[in-house]
mmCIF file as Biopython writes it, N, C-alpha, C and O atoms, coordinates in Angstrom:
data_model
#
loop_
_atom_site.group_PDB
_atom_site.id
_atom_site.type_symbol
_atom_site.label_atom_id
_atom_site.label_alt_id
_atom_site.label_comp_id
_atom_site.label_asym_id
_atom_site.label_entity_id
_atom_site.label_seq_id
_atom_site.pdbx_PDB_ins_code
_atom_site.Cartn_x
_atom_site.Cartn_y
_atom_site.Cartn_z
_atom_site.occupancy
_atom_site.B_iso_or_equiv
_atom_site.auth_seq_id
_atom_site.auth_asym_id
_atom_site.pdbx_PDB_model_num
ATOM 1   N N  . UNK A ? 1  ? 144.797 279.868 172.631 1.0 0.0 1  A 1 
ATOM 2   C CA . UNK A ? 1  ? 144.743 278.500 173.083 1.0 0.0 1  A 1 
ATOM 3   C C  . UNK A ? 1  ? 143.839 277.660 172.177 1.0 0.0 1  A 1 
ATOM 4   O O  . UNK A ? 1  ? 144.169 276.489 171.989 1.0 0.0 1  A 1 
ATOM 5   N N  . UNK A ? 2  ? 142.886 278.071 171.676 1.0 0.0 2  A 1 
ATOM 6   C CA . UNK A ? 2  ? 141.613 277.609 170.779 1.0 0.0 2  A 1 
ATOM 7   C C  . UNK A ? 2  ? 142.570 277.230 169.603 1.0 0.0 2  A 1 
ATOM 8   O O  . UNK A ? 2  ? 142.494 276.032 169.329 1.0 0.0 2  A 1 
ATOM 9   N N  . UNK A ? 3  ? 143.296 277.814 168.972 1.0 0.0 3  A 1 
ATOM 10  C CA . UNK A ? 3  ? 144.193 277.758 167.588 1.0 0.0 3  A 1 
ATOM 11  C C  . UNK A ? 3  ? 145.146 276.928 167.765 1.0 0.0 3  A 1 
ATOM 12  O O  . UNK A ? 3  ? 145.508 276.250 166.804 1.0 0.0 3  A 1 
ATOM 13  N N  . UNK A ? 4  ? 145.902 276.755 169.288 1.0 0.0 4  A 1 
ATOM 14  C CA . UNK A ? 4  ? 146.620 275.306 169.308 1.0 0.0 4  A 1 
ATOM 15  C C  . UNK A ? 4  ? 146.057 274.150 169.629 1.0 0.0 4  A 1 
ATOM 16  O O  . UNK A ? 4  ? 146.758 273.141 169.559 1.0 0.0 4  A 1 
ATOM 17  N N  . UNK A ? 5  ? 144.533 274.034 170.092 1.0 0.0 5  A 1 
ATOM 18  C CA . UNK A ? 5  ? 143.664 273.292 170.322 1.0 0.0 5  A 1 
ATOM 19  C C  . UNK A ? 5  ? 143.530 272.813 168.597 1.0 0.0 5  A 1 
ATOM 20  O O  . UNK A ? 5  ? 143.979 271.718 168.260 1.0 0.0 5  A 1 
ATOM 21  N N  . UNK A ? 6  ? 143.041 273.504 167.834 1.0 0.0 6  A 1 
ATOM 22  C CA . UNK A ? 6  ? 142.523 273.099 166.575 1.0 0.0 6  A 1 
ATOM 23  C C  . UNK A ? 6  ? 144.022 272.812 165.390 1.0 0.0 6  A 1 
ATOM 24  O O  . UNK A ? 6  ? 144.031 272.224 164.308 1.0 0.0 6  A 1 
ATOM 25  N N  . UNK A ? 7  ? 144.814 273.286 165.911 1.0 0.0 7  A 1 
ATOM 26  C CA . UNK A ? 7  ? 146.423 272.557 165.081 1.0 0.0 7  A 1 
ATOM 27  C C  . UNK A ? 7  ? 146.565 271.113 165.664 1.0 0.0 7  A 1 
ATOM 28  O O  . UNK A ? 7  ? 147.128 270.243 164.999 1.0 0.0 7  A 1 
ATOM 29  N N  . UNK A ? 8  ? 146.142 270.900 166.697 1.0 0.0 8  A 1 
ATOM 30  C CA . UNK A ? 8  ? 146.742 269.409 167.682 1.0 0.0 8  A 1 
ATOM 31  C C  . UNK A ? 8  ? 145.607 268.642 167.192 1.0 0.0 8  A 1 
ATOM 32  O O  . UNK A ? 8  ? 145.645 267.459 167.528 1.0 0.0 8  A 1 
ATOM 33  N N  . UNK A ? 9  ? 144.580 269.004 166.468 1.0 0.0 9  A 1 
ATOM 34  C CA . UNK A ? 9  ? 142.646 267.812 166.370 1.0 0.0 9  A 1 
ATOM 35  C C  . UNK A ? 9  ? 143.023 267.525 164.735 1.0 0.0 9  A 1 
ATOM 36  O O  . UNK A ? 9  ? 142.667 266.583 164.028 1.0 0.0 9  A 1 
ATOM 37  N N  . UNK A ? 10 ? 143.885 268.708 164.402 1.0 0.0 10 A 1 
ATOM 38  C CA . UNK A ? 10 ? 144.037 268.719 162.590 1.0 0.0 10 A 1 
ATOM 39  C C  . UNK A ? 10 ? 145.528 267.315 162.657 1.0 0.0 10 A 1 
ATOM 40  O O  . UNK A ? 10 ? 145.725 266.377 161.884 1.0 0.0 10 A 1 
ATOM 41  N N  . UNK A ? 11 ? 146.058 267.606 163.503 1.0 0.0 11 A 1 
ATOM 42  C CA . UNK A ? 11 ? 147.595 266.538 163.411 1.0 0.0 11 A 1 
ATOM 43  C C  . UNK A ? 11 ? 147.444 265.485 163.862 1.0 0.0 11 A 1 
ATOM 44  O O  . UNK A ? 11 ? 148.365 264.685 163.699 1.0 0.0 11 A 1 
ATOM 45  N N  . UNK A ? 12 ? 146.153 265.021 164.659 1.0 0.0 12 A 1 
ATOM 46  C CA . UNK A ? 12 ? 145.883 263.600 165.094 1.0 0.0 12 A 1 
ATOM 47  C C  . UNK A ? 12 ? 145.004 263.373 164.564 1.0 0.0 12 A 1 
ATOM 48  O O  . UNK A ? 12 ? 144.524 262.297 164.921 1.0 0.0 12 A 1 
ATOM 49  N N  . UNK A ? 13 ? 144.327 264.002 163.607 1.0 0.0 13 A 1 
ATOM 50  C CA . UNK A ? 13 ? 143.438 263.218 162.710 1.0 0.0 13 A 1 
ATOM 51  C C  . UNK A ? 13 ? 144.010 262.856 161.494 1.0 0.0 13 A 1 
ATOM 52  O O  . UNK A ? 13 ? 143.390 262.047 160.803 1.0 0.0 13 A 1 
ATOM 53  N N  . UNK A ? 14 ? 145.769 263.586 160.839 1.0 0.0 14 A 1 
ATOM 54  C CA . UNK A ? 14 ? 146.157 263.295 159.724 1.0 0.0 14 A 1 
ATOM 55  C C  . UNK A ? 14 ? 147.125 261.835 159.831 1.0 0.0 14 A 1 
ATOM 56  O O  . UNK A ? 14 ? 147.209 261.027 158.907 1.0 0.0 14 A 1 
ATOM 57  N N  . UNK A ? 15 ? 147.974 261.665 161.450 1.0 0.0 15 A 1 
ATOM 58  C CA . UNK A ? 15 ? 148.092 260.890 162.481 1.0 0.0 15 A 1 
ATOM 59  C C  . UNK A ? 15 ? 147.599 259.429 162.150 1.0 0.0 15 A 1 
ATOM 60  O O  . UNK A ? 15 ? 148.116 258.549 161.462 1.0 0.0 15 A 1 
ATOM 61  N N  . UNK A ? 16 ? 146.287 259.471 162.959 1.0 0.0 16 A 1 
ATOM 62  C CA . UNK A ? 16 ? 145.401 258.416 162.948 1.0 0.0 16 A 1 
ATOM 63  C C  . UNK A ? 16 ? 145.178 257.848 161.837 1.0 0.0 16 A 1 
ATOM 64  O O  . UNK A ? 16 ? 145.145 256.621 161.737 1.0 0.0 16 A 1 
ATOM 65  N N  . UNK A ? 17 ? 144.970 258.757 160.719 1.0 0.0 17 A 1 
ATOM 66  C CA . UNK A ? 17 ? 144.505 258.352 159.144 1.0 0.0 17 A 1 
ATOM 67  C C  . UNK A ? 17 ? 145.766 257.775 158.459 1.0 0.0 17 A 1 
ATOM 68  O O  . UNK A ? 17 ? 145.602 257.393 157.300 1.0 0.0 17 A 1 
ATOM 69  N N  . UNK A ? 18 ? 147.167 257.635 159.069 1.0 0.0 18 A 1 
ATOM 70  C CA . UNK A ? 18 ? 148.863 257.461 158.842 1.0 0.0 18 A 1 
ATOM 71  C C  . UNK A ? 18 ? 148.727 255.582 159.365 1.0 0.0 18 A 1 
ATOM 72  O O  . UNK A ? 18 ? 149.247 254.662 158.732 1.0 0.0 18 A 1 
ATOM 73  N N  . UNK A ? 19 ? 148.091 255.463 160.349 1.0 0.0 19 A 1 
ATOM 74  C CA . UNK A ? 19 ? 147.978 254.318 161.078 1.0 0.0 19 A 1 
ATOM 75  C C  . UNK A ? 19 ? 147.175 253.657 160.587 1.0 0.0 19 A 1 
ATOM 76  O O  . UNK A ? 19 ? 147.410 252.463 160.404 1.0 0.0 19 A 1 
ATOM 77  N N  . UNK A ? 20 ? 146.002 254.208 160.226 1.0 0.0 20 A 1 
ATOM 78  C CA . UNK A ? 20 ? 144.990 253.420 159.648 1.0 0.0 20 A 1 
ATOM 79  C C  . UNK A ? 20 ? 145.304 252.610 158.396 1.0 0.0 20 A 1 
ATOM 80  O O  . UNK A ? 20 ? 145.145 251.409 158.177 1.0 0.0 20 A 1 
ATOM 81  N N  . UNK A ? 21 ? 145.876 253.755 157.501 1.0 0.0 21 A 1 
ATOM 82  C CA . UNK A ? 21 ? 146.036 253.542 156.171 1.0 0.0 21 A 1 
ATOM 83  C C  . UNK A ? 21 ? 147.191 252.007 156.411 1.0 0.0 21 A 1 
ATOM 84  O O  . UNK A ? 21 ? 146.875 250.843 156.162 1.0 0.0 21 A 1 
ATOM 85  N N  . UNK A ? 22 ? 148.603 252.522 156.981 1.0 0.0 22 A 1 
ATOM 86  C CA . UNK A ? 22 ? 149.248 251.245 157.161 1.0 0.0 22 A 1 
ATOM 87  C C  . UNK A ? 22 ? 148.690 249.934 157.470 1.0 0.0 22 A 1 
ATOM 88  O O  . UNK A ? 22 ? 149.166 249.018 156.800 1.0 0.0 22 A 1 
ATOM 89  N N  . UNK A ? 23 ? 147.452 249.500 158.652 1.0 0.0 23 A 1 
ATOM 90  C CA . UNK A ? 23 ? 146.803 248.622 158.828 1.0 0.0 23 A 1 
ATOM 91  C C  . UNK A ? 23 ? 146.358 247.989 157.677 1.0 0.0 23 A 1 
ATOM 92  O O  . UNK A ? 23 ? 146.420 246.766 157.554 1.0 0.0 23 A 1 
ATOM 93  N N  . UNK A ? 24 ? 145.794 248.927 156.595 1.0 0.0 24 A 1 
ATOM 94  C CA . UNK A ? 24 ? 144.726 248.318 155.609 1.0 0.0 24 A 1 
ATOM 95  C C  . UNK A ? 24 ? 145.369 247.631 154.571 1.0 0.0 24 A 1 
ATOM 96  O O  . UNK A ? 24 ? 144.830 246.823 153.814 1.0 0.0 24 A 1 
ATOM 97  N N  . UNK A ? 25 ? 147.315 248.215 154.559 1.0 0.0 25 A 1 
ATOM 98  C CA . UNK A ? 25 ? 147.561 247.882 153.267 1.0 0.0 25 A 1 
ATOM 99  C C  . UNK A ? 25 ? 147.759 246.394 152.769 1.0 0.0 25 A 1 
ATOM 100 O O  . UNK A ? 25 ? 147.861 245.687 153.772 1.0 0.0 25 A 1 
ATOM 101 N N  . UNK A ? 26 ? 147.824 245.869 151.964 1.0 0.0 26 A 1 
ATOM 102 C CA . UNK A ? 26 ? 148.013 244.408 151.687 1.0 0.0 26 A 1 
ATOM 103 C C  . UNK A ? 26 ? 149.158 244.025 151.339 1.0 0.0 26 A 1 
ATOM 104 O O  . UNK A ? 26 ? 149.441 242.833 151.460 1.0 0.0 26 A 1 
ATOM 105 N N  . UNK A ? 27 ? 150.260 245.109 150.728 1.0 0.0 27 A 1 
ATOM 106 C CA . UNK A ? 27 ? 151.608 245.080 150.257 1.0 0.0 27 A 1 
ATOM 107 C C  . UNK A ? 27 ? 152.086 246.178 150.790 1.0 0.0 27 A 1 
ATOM 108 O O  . UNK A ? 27 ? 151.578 247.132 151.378 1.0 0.0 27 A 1 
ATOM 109 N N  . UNK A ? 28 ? 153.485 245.788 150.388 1.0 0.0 28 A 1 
ATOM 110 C CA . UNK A ? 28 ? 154.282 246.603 150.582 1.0 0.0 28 A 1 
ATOM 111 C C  . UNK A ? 28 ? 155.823 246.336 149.797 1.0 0.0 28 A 1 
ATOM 112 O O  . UNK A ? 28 ? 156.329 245.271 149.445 1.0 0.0 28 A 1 
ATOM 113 N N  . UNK A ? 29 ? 156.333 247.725 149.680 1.0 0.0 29 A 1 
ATOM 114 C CA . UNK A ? 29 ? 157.448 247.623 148.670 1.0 0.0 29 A 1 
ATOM 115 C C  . UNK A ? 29 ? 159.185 246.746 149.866 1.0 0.0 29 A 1 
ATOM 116 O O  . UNK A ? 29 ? 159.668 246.947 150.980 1.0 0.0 29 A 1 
ATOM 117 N N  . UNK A ? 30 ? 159.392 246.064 148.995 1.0 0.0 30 A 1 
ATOM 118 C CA . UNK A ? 30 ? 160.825 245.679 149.343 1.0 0.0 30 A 1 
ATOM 119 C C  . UNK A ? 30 ? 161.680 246.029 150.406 1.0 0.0 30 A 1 
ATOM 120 O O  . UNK A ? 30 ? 162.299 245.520 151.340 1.0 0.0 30 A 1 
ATOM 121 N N  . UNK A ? 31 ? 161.444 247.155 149.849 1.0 0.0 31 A 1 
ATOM 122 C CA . UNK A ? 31 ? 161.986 248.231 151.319 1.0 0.0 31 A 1 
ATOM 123 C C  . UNK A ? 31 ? 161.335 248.710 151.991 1.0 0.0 31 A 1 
ATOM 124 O O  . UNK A ? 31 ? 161.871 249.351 152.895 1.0 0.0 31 A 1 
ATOM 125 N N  . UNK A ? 32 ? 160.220 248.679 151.942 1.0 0.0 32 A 1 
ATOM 126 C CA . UNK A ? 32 ? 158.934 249.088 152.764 1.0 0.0 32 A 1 
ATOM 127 C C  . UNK A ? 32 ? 158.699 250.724 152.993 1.0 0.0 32 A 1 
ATOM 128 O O  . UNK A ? 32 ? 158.331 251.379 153.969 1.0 0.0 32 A 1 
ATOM 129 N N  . UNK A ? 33 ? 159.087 251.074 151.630 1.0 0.0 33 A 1 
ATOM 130 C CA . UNK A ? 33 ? 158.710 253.002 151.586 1.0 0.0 33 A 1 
ATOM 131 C C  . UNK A ? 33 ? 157.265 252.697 151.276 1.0 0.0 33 A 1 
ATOM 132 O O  . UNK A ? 33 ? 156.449 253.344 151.932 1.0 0.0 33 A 1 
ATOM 133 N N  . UNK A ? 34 ? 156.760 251.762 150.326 1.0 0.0 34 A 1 
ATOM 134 C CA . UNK A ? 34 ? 155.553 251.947 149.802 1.0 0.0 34 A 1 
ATOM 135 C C  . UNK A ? 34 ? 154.500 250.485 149.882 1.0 0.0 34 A 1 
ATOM 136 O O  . UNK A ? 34 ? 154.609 249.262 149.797 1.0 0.0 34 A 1 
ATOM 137 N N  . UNK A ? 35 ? 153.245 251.733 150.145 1.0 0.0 35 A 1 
ATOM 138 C CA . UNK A ? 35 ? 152.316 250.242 150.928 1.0 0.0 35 A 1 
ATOM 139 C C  . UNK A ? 35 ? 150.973 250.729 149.652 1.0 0.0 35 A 1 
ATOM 140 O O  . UNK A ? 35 ? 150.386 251.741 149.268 1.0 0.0 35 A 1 
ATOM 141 N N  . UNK A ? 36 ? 151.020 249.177 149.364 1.0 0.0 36 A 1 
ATOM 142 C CA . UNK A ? 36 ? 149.666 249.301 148.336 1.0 0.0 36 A 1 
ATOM 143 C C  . UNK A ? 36 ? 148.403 248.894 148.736 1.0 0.0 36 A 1 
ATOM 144 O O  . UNK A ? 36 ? 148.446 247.944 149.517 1.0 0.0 36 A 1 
ATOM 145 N N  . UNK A ? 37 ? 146.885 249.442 148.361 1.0 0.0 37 A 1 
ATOM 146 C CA . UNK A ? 37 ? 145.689 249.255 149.165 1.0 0.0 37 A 1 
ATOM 147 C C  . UNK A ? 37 ? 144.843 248.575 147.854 1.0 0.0 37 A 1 
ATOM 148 O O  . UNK A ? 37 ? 144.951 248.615 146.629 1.0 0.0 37 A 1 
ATOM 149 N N  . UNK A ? 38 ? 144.093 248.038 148.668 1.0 0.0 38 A 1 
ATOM 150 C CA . UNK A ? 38 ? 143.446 247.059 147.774 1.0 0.0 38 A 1 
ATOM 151 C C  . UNK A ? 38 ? 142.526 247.660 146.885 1.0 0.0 38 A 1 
ATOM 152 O O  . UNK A ? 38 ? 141.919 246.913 146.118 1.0 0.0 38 A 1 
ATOM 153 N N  . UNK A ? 39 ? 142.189 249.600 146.831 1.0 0.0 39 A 1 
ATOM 154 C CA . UNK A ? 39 ? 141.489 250.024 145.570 1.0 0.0 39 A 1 
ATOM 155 C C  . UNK A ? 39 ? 142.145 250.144 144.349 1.0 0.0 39 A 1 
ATOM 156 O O  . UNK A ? 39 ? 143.325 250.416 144.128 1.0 0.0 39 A 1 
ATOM 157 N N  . UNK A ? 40 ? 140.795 249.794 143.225 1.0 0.0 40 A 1 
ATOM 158 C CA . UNK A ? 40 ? 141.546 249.622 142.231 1.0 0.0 40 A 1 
ATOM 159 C C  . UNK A ? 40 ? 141.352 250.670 141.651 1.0 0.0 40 A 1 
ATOM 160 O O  . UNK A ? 40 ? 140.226 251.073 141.359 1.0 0.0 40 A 1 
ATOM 161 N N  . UNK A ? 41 ? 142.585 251.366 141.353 1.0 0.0 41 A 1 
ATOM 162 C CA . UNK A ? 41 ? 141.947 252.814 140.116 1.0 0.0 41 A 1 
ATOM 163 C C  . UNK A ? 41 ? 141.907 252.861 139.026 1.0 0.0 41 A 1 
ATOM 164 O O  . UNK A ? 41 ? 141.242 253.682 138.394 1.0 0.0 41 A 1 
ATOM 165 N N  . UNK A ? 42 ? 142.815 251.735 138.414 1.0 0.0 42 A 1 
ATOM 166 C CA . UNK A ? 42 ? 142.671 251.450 136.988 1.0 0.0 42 A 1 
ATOM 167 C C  . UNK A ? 42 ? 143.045 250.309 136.459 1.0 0.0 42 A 1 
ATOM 168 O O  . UNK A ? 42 ? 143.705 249.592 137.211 1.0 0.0 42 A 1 
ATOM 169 N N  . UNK A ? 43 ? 142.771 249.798 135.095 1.0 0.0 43 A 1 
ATOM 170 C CA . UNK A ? 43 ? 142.685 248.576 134.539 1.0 0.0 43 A 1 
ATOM 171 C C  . UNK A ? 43 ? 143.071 248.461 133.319 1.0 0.0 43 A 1 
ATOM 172 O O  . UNK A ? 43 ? 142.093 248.276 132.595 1.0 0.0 43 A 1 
ATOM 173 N N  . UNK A ? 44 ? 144.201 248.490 132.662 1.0 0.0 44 A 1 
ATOM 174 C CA . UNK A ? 44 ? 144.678 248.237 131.127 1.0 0.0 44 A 1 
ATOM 175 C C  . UNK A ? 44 ? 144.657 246.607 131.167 1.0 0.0 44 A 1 
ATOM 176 O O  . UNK A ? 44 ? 144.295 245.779 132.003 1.0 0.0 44 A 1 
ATOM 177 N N  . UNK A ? 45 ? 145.505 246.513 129.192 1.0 0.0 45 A 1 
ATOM 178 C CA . UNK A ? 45 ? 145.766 245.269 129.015 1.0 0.0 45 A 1 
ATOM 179 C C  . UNK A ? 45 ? 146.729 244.494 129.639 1.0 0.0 45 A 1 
ATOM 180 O O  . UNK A ? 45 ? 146.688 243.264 129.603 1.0 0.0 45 A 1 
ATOM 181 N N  . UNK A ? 46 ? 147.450 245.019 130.115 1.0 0.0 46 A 1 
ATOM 182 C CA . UNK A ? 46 ? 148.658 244.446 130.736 1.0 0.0 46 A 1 
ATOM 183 C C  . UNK A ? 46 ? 149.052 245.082 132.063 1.0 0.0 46 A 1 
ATOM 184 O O  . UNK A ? 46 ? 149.958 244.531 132.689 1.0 0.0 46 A 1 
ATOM 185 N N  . UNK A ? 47 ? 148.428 246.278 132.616 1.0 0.0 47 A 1 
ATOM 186 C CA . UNK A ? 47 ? 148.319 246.512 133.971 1.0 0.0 47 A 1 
ATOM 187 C C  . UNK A ? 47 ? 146.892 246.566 134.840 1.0 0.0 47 A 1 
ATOM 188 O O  . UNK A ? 47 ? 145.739 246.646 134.417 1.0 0.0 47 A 1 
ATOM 189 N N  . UNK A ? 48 ? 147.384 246.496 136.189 1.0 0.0 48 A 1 
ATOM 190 C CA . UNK A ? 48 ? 146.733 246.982 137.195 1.0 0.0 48 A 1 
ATOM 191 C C  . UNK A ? 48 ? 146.475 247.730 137.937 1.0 0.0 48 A 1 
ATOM 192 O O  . UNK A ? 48 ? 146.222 247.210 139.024 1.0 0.0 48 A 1 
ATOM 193 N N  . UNK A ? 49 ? 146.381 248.990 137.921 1.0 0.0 49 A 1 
ATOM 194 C CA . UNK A ? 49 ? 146.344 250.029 138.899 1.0 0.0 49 A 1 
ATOM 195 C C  . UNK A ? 49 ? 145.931 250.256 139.888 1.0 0.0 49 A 1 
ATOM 196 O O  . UNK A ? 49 ? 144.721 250.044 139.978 1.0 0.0 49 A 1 
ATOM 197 N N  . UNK A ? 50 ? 146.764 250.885 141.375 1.0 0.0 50 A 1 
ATOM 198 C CA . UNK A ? 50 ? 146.039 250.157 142.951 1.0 0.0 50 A 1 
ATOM 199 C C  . UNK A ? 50 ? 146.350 251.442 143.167 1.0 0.0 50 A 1 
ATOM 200 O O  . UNK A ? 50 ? 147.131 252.076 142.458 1.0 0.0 50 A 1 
ATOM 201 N N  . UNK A ? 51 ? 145.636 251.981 144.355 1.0 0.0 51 A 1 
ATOM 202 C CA . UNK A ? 51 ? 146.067 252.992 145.416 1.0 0.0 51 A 1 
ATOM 203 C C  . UNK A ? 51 ? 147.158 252.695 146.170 1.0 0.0 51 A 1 
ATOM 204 O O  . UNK A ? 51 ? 147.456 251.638 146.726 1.0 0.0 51 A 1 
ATOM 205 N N  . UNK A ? 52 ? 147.727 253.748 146.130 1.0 0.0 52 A 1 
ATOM 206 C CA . UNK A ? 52 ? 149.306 252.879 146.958 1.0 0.0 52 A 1 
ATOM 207 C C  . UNK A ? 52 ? 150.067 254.522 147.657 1.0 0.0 52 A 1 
ATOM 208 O O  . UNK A ? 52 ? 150.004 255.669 147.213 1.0 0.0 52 A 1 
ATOM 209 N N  . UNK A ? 53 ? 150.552 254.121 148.540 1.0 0.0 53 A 1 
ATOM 210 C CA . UNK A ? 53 ? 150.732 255.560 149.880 1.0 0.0 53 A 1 
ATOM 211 C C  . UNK A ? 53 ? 152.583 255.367 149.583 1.0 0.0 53 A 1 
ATOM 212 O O  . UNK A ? 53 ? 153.123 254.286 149.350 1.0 0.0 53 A 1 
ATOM 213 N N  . UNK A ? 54 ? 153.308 256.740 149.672 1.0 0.0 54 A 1 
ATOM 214 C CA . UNK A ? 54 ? 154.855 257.154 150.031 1.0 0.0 54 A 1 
ATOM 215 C C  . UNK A ? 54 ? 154.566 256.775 151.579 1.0 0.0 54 A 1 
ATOM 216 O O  . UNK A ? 54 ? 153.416 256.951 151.980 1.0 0.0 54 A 1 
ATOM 217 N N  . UNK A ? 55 ? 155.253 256.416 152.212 1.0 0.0 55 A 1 
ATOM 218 C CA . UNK A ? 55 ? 155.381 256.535 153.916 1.0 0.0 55 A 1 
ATOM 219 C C  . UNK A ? 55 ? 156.179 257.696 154.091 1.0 0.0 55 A 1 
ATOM 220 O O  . UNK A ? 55 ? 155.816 258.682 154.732 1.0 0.0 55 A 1 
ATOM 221 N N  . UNK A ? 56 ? 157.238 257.572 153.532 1.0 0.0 56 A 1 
ATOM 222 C CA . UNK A ? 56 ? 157.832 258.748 153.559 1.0 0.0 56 A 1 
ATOM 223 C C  . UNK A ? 56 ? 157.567 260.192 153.329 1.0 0.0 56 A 1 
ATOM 224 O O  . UNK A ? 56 ? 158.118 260.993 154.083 1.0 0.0 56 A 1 
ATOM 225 N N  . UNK A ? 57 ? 156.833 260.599 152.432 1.0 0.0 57 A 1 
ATOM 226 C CA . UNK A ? 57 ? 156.517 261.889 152.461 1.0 0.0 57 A 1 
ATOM 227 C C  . UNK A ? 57 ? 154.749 262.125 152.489 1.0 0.0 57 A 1 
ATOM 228 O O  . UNK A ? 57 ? 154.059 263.058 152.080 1.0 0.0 57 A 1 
ATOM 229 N N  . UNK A ? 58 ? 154.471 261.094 153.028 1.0 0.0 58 A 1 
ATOM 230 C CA . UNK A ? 58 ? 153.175 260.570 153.030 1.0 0.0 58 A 1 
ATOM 231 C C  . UNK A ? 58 ? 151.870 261.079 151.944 1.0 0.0 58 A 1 
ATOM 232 O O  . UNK A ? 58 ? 150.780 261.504 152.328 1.0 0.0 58 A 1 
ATOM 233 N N  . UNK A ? 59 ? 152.354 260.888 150.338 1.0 0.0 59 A 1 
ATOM 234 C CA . UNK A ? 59 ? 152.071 261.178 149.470 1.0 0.0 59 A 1 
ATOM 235 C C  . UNK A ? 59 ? 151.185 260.218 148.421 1.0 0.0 59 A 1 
ATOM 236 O O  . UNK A ? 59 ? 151.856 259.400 147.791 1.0 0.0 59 A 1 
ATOM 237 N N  . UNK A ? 60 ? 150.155 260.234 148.244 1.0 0.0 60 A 1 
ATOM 238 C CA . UNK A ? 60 ? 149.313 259.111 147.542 1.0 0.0 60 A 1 
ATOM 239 C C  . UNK A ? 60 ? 150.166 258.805 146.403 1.0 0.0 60 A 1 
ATOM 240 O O  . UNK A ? 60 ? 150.895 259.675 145.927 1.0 0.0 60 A 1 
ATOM 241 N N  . UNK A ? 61 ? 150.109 257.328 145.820 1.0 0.0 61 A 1 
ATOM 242 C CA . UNK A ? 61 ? 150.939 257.280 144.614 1.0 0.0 61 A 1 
ATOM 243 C C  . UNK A ? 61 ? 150.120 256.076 144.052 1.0 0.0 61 A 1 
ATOM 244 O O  . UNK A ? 61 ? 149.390 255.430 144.803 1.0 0.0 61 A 1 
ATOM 245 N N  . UNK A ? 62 ? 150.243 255.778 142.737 1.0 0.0 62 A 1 
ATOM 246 C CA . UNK A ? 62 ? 149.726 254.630 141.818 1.0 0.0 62 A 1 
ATOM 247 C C  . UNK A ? 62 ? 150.652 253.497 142.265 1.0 0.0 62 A 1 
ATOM 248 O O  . UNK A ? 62 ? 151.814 253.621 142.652 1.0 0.0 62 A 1 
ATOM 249 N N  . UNK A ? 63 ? 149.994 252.454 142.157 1.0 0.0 63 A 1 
ATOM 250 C CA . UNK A ? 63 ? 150.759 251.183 142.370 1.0 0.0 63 A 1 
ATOM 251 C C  . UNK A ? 63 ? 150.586 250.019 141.752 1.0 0.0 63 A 1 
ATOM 252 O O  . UNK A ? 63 ? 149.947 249.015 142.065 1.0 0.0 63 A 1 
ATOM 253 N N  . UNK A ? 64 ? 151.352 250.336 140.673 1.0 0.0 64 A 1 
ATOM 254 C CA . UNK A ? 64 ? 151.003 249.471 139.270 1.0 0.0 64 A 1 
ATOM 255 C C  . UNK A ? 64 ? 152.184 248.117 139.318 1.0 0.0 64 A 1 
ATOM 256 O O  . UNK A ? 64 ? 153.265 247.886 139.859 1.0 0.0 64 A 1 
ATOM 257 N N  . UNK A ? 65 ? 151.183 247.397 138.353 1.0 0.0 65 A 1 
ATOM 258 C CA . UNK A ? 65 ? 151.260 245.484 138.662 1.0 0.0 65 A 1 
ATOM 259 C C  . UNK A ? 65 ? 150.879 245.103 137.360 1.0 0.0 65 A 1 
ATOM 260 O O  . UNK A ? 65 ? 149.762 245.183 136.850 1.0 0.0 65 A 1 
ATOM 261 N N  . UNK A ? 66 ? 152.390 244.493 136.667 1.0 0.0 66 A 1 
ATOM 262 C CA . UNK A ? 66 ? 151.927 244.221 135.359 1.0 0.0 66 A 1 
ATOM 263 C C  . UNK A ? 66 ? 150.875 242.533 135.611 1.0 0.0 66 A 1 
ATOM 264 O O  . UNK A ? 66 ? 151.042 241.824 136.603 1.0 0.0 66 A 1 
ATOM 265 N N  . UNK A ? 67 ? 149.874 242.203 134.501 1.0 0.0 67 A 1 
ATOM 266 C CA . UNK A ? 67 ? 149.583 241.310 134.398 1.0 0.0 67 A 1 
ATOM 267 C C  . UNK A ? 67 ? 150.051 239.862 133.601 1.0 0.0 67 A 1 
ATOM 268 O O  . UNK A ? 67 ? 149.520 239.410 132.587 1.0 0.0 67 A 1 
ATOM 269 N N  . UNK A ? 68 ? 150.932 239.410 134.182 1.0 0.0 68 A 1 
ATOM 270 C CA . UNK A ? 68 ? 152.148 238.717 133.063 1.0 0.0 68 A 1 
ATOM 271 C C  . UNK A ? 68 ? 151.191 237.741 132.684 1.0 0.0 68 A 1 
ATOM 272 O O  . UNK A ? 68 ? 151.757 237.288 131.689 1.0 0.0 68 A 1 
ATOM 273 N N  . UNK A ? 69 ? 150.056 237.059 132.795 1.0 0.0 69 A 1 
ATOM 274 C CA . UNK A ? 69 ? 149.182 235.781 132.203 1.0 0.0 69 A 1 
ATOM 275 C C  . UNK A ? 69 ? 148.561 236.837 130.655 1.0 0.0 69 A 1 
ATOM 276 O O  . UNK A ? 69 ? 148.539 236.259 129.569 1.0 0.0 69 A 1 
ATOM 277 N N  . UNK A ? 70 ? 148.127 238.264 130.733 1.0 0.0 70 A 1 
ATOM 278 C CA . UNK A ? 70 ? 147.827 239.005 129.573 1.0 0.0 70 A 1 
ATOM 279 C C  . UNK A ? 70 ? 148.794 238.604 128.377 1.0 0.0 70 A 1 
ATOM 280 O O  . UNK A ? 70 ? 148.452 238.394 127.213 1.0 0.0 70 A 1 
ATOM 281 N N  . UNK A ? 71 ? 149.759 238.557 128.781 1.0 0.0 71 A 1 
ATOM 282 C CA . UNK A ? 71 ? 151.550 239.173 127.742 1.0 0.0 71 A 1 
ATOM 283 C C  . UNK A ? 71 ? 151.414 238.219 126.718 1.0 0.0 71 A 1 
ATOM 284 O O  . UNK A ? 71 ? 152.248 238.161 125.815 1.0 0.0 71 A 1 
#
């Protein structure tokens, strides 16, 4: 019982962190598979690099944004 106790605290905390993350995001893709968060992970000449979530396989992904005023 202890081991389905601690599978059900592990799935509503990955859950909760599913909900959260959606709340925070500021974008989202077209079709709405992919939601981008306002950290920045990286910075070239002509891009932007953001933290950005799959909904679908709920997989962290880059969420890059060219800077067209750079070009």
């Amino acid at each position: 019982m202890k081991i389905f106790s601690l599978v059900l605290n592990i799935l509503n905390f990955f859950y909760i962190q599913d909900e959260d993350d959606e709340q925070n995001a500021i974008a989202q893709s077209p079709d709405g598979r992919f939601l981008k968060f306002m950290e920045e992970i990286g910075r070239g000449s002509f891009k932007t690099v953001y933290r950005g979530l799959d909904t679908n396989t709920g997989v962290s992904v880059a969420w890059c944004e060219l800077q067209v005023k750079n070009i």
